[in-house]
C-alpha angles and dihedrals in degrees: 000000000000123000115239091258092053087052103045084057093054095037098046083242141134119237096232077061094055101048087049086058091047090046086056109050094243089129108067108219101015107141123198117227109195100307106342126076114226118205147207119273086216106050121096149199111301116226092194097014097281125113124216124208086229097250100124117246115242114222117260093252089064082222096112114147125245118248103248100235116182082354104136095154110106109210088050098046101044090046095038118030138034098290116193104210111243094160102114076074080083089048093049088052097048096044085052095032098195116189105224110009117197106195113197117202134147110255127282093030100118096276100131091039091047091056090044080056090053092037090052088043105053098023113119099231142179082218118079097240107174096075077083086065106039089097102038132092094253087064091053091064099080134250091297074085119027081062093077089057116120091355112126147061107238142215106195123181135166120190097176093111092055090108108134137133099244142038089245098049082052100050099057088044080058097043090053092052092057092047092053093045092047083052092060082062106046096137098072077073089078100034119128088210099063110081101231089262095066093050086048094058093040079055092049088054099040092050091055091243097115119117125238091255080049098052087045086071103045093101097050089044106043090046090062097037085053086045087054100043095045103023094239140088116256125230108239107206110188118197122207092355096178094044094101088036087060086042090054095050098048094039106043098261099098099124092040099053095040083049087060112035087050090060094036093051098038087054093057102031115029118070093351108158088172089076134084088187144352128209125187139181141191145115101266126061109226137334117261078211087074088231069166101048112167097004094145087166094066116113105190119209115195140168082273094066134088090211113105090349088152107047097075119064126347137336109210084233083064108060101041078059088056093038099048085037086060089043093243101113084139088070095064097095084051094038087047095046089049109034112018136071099089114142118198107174103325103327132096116242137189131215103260094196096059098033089059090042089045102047086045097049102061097276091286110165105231137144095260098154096048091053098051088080154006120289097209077149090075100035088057097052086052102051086060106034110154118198081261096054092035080053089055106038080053093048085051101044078055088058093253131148118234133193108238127159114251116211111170094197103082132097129196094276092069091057088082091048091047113013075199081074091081097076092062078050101057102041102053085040084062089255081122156023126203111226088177124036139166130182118240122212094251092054102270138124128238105196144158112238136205137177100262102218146344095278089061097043088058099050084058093060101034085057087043092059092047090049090055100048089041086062094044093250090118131016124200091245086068100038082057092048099056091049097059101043087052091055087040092059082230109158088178089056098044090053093049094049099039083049080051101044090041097048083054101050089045084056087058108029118065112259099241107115095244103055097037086055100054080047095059106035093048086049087052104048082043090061107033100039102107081052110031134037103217132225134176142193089355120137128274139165106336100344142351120318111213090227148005136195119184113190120231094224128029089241084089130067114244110238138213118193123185109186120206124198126191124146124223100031125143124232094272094046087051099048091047087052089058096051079049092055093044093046087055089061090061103029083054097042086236086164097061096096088063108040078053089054083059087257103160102170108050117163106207114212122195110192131184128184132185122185097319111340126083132189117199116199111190141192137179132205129196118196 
């Protein structure tokens, strides 16, 4: 249960609104106790004075639909699942008509269902395909475009499972994949325009027997073998083209997999005479290594760019059609705070992933994105985090916007050269959106960057605390015990665990003040999140309070910490720097924010630290 006031801040209320609402009835299961109304974790915002339970409503009929989660085949998700219609992509692409597109997305954006689309669309089939487009956008265009239907020959790969420890585990995943896309074109084995040769490589390659240099070559070779057999050029869409190169970086094999992928994608790409057309995604723009060197056809398509901003992920138009389709419209302003805030190009995107995962698992708010991967990006960043950096992550978690250069050329490997580099990471990871940008005469971005939603904040946390406790500044034992003494309501405890958990992080931080303060404070918001919203240097009583944690129910004491820093002190200076921290709560009227929230039980922490020793007082006060 929430108290009224809880509620009003969630909902964009007041709490006299709120009350009203209780007094009448309109939320269902909110209980008084004595003057205050208590309501249902689960109830949520009314749109026309009615509250859900948040299980979403099947239509009359039953026929709903099933959310299509992990589908990226395009036949089957288009006839039987919700499929949200992102064919005037085709339209886009065949009014620009690009050579070679490089489309660059975060995972789990669209990207490899997207490409099956293009791949259905354009294939040249025995089957009669375009009665999967008849009803979609794409049909509606005219014949200018339903020309195109059914038309090509088509190489089709998808590299977003490569994902293995070592170069030789790679190489045969590849090589299967090539064996399983020359099998879909078997019948060039039996076509009077191919030499002998030719049918003796494709068999190589079919049979699995072909060499690493050989398969380097497949897409060069098999474009001109189709060309010859059908007399066209095919289209080559590669899927998650940089997944093996990530892989690489992170497992030893970097040199192996960009040699490689440099031979493997020239031969297709630059100077190709054997292709009508080339598609390409993945998350990074484009290697430094120059794995596309000399491709002077490539048109490259990123989250910067105002070109097919709204193809990959969700429209908010969208999803108030899913949403209203599921019969849960009164979950937008939920939906909205978790999953939305993307910007790609200049529209507004939501996570389709976890808007899908969200909306068929009973509209319960969770980090579904984040936990679909690995996040080696922040890992990374934290690995290398310099004060500055420390300074930024901490700006963000508090919802701020920073000013960062955005360069959309790196790759993992130039995190170790500029540590800067991290914020092109993260944001074309997903890590970020840019509200403000500006181009800069050598191609970069100055923007200013902000976390997009709530999903993404608390990845940011979550990766924070297991940072900590990877480096020894934290263990779980101490993360456990804060928590409980938190729900216990134990000041001694809580004294005794945040001691624990500050003496640690002063063993691993430096012990300069500002960098032992973003420490702290990011360890803090890691831990105390799902509990706390946290504040810090904002203005209270009568000046500025170090930090503030609100609690989210009421279960939980409200806290106000003042943090003093002086080298060289001795234990009893120390200790009498801490009771003076702890008087100027009090003397300042610190606590009045919260008194103001409602809060009735707040525990007040002065804590003073010196080189590497710390001394917490501490006092509570129940209203």
């Amino acid at each position: 249960m929430k108290s009224s006031e809880q509620i009003a801040e969630e909902w964009g209320l007041s709490k006299i609104t709120i009350n009203d609402l209780c007094n009448k009835g309109k939320i269902l299961g909110a209980v008084k106790q004595g003057r205050k109304w208590l309501v249902p974790d689960d109830a949520v915002r009314p749109a026309d004075g009615r509250v859900s339970s948040g299980k979403y409503a099947k239509k009359k009929d039953g026929k709903t639909r099933p959310l299509p989660i992990g589908v990226s085949d395009y036949v089957r998700a288009q006839s039987e699942y919700y499929y949200v219609d992102k064919t005037l992509l085709i339209k886009e692409f065949l009014d620009q008509k690009p050579l070679v597109s490089l489309f660059a997305r975060p995972r789990r954006f669209g990207k490899t269902l997207n490409m099956d689309m293009l791949r259905v669309f354009f294939e040249i089939s025995a089957e009669d395909t375009s009665k999967y487009f008849v009803d979609k956008a794409i049909w509606k265009c005219g014949e200018e475009y339903r020309k195109h239907q059914g038309k090509y020959p088509v190489i089709f790969l998808t590299f977003k499972d490569v994902k293995y420890d070592s170069w030789e585990s790679t190489v045969a995943k590849i090589r299967g994949l090539l064996q399983n896309e020359f099998g879909r074109h078997q019948e060039l084995l039996s076509s009077s325009e191919l030499a002998e040769y030719e049918k003796a490589y494709f068999s190589k390659v079919l049979n699995g027997e072909a060499s690493a240099v050989e398969m380097s070559e497949a897409l060069e070779k098999l474009s001109q073998m189709l060309a010859a057999h059908y007399g066209k050029a095919p289209i080559i869409i590669i899927d998650e083209y940089d997944t093996p190169i990530q892989e690489g970086y992170s497992k030893d094999f970097y040199d192996e997999i960009i040699g490689f992928m440099r031979n493997f994608f020239s031969g297709a790409f630059k100077d190709n005479k054997n292709i009508t057309y080339g598609f390409l995604t993945g998350i990074l723009r484009i290697a430094q290594e120059s794995i596309f060197s000399g491709l002077n056809n490539l048109t490259v398509n990123s989250v910067m760019d105002d070109e097919y901003d709204e193809f990959f992920g969700f429209t908010s138009s969208e999803v108030r059609k899913m949403l209203e389709y599921y019969g849960v419209a009164d979950k937008e302003d939920e939906l909205k705070d978790w999953y939305d805030g993307y910007l790609f190009g200049s529209t507004e995107i939501y996570n389709p992933w976890s808007v899908i995962n969200y909306i068929s698992r009973g509209c319960i708010p969770q980090a579904y994105w984040v936990n679909t991967g690995k996040n080696e990006v922040l890992e990374d960043v934290l690995t290398i985090a310099t004060d500055d950096i420390t300074e930024r992550l901490y700006a963000l978690l508090r919802g701020e916007k920073v000013v960062a250069r955005i360069d959309q050329n790196v790759v993992y490997r130039s995190l170790a050269e500029d540590p800067a580099n991290i914020y092109s990471l993260l944001l074309v990871a997903g890590y970020l959106k840019t509200p403000k940008k500006e181009l800069q005469a050598d191609g970069a971005y100055l923007c200013e960057v902000s976390i997009p939603n709530r999903e993404i904040a608390s990845v940011y946390k979550s990766e924070i605390l297991s940072h900590l406790m990877q480096i020894g500044a934290i263990t779980r034992t101490t993360a456990n015990m804060i928590a409980e003494s938190l729900y216990a309501n134990d000041i001694k405890k809580l004294q005794k665990a945040i001691s624990e958990y500050m003496d640690k992080s002063i063993s691993f931080y430096d012990a300069g003040a500002e960098g032992f303060y973003h420490g702290l404070t990011l360890g803090l918001i890691a831990l105390l999140d799902n509990q706390y919203r946290i504040k810090s240097n904002r203005e209270s009583g009568d000046g500025r309070y170090d930090i503030s944690l609100i609690p989210r129910e009421k279960k939980y004491p409200g806290i106000i910490m003042e943090l003093k820093w002086k080298s060289g002190l001795e234990e009893a200076e120390l200790e009498k720097l801490s009771i003076d921290a702890l008087g100027q709560i009090d003397e300042k009227r610190y606590d009045l924010e919260l008194k103001e929230e409602g809060i009735e039980n707040i525990i007040k922490l002065g804590i003073a630290f010196s080189g590497k020793k710390v001394v917490i007082n501490a006092k509570q006060s129940v209203l």
